[in-house]
VEXNU-635603 format. One line per 8 residues: for each residue x, y, z of C-alpha. Coordinates in steps of 0.2 Angstrom, whole numbers, plus 5000, padded with zeros to 4 digits. Each point is the difference from the previous one (the first is absolute). Layout:
X/Y/Z; ...;
This chain:
4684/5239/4977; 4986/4993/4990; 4989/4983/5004; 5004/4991/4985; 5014/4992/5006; 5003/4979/4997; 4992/4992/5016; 5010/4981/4998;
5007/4994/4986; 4994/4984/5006; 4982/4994/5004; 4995/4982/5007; 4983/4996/5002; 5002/4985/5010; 5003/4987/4988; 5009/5009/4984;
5014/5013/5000; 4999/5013/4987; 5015/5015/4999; 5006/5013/4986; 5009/4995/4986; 5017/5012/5005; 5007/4998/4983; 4987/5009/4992;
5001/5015/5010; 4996/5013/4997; 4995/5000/4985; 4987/4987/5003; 4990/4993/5018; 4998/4982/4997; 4995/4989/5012; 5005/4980/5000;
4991/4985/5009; 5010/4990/5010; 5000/4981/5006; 5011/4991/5005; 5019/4998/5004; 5006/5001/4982; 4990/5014/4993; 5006/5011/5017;
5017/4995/4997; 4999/5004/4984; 4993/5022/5002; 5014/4998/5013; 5016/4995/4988; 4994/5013/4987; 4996/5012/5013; 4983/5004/4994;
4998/4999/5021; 5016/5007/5007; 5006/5009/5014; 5007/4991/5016; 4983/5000/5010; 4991/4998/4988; 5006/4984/4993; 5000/4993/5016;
4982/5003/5002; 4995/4994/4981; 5010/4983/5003; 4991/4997/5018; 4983/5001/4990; 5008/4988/4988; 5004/4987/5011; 4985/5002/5009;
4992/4994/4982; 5010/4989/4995; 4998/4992/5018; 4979/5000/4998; 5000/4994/4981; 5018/4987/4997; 5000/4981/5009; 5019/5003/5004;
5002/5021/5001; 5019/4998/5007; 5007/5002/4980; 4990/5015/5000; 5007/5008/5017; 5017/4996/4992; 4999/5008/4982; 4992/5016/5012;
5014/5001/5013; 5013/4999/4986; 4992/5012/4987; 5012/5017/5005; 5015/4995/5009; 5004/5018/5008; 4984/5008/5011; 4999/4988/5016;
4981/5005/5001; 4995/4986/4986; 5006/4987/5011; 4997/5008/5016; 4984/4998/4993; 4997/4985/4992; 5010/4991/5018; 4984/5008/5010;
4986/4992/4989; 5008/4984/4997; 5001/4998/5021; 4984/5007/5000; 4993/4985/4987; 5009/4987/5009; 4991/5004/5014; 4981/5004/4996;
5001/4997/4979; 4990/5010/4988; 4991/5011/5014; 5015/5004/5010; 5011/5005/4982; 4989/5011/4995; 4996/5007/5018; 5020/5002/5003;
5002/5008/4980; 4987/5012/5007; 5007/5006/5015; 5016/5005/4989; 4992/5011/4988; 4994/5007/5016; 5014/4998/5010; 5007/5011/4985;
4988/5015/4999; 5001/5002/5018; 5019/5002/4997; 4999/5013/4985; 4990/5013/5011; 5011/5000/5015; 5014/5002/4988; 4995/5014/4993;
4994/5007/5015; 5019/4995/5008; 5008/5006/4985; 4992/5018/4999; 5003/5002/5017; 5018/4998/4996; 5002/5008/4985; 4988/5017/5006;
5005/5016/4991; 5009/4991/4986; 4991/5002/4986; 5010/4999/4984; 5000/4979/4999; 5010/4989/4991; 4994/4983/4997; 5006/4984/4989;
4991/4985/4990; 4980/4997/5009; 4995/5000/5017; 4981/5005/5000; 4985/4989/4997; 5008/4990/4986; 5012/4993/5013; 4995/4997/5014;
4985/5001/5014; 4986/5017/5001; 5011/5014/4993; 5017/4994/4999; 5016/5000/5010; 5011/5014/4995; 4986/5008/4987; 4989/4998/5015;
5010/5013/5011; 5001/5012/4984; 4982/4999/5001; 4997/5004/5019; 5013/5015/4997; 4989/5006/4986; 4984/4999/5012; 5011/5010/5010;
5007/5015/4991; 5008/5001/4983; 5010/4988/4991; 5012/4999/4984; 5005/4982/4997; 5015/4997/4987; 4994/4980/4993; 5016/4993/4992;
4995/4991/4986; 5008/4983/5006; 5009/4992/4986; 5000/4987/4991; 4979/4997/5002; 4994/5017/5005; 4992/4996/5015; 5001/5018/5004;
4993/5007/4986; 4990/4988/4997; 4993/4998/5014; 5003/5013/5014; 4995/5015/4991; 4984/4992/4994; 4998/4997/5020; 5006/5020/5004;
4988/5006/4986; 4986/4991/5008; 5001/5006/5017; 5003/5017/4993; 5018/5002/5008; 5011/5013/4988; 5016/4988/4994; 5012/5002/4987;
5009/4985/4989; 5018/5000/4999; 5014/4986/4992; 5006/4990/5014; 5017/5010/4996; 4996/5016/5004; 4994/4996/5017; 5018/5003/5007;
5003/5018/4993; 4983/5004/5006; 5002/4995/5017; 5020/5008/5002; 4992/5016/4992; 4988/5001/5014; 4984/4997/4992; 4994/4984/5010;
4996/5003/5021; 4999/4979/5002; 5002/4983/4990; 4988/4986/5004; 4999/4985/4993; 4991/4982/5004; 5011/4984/5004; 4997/4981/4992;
5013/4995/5015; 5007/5006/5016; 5014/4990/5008; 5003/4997/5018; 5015/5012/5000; 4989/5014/4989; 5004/4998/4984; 4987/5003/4986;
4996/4993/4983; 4991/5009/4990; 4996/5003/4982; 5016/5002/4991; 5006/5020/4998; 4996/5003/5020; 5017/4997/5006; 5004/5016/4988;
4986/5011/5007; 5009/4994/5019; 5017/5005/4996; 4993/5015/4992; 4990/5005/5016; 5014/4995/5014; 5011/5013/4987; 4987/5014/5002;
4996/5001/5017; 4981/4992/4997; 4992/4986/5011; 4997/4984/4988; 4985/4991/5007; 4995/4983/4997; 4980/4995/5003; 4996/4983/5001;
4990/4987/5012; 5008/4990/5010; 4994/4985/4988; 5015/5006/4991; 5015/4997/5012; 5009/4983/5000; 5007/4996/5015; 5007/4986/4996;
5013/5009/4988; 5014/5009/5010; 5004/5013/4989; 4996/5005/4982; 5014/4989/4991; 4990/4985/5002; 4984/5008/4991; 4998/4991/4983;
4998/5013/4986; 4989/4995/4986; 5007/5001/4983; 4987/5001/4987; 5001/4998/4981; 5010/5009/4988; 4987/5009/4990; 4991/5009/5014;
5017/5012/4996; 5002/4997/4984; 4981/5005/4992; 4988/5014/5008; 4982/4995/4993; 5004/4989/4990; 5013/5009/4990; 5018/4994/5000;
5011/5013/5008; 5018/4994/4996; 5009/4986/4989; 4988/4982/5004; 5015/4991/5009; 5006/5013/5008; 5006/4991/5018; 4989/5007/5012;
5002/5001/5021; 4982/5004/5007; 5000/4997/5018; 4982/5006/5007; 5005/5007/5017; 5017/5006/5009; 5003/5000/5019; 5002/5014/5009;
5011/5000/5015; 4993/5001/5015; 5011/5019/5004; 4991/5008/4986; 4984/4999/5008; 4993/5015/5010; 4986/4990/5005; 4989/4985/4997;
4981/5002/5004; 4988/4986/5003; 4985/4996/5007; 5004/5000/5016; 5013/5016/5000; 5016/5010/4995; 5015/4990/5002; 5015/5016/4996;
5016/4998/5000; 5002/5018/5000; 4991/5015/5003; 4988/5010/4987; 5005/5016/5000; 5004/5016/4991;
């Protein structure tokens, strides 16, 4: 693996935040100055911040400015909190800095948003560290939409187990593309490339064949939301991969703090699912794919049932339901 990896894909230096534009990866590195609530809030609904950590960690440094620089910050906190509807991180988040500036104001904001992007980092290297141990020996990695540095704390959740792998021994990873806005081959494979980890793009479609014709040893994924009962959203397309795994005999893993689990919700049928707009299906850069008003369905994750998990690794361990073997 080389050094040239991405460090954060955020930066705060104690009074501005300043991430990566995602949307203009990989082709371009373009970073964007942040201040306040609405500006936050806005890189989070067009997803040039995304990834479930990761947007709870950008929105926390949002409200931390929009509570040092607006007379009444509580609109703010509520266009934050209500800017993605399905990762429970954002407002996981955004609850702990609020509490923290009703408490000890500006100071204590910032203090508390801090402590989460730390809080976060921490949790991406005993992940990895948790996740390799689980997944030792297995080398040939499936993995769907973006779970490294562009998502969440240090090296990532899911992308950050592939990387301790590779620090272990080989690794092939297979990056699904994830359709309809190519996080994965937008994004992941630019990641793969800079930590020099070998990787090979494929259509979210072919990931099933792949996987029955014995050419994957393990799926592993991130999650945006875990239910009391287990259940997982994730991007849309991961349900697939599950089903396809169980079918084959391979342990599908889930990678994620434990920022992610809601415990308020008892099972995954009470996770809201975010529809986004119409276009993100019907054009690719720019160009218009299909007929203009062709009726569209573009939910941006599926929930996986709780049965289809092999295992779910946090920070804090390896909660199986059944065991890795074979």
């Amino acid at each position: 693996m080389n050094s040239t990896h991405l460090d954060a894909s955020l930066r705060w230096d104690g009074s501005r935040l300043t991430i990566v534009d995602q949307t203009l990866l990989p082709h371009r590195e373009h970073w964007l100055m942040l201040d306040g609530a609405a500006d936050t809030a806005d890189a989070i609904r067009r997803l040039a911040v995304r990834g479930a950590p990761l947007i709870g960690m950008a929105a926390a440094y949002g409200l931390a400015m929009e509570v040092a620089a607006a007379p009444d910050p509580e609109p703010g906190m509520r266009t934050l909190r209500e800017a993605r509807p399905t990762a429970v991180n954002l407002a996981w988040a955004v609850d702990r800095v609020w509490a923290a500036a009703q408490d000890g104001g500006a100071d204590a904001a910032r203090a508390e948003a801090e402590r989460i992007e730390a809080e976060e980092a921490s949790a991406s290297a005993a992940i990895a560290a948790h996740g390799a141990d689980l997944l030792a020996g297995r080398r040939r990695i499936l993995t769907h939409c973006n779970t490294g540095a562009l998502a969440a704390g240090g090296e990532g959740s899911a992308l950050g187990v592939i990387c301790e792998l590779a620090r272990r021994g080989p690794v092939d990873v297979l990056a699904c593309e994830t359709r309809p806005l190519l996080q994965g081959a937008r994004l992941t494979t630019w990641e793969l490339a800079r930590h020099g980890i070998p990787h090979h793009l494929i259509v979210d479609g072919a990931a099933a064949g792949l996987i029955r014709s014995g050419e994957v040893d393990a799926v592993i994924v991130g999650c945006d939301r875990v239910a009391a009962n287990g259940d997982v959203a994730n991007k849309v397309g991961t349900y697939a991969h599950a089903l396809a795994a169980a079918a084959a005999g391979i342990p599908f893993v889930v990678a994620g703090p434990t920022s992610s689990i809601d415990e308020t919700l008892p099972s995954g049928e009470q996770i809201v699912i975010e529809e986004r707009a119409a276009d993100e299906v019907r054009r690719a850069g720019g160009t218009l794919l299909t007929l203009p008003d062709v009726p569209v369905r573009n939910p941006a994750f599926d929930v996986t049932p709780a049965e289809l998990v092999t295992a779910l690794v946090t920070e804090r361990g390896v909660l199986t339901a059944a065991p890795v073997t074979g």
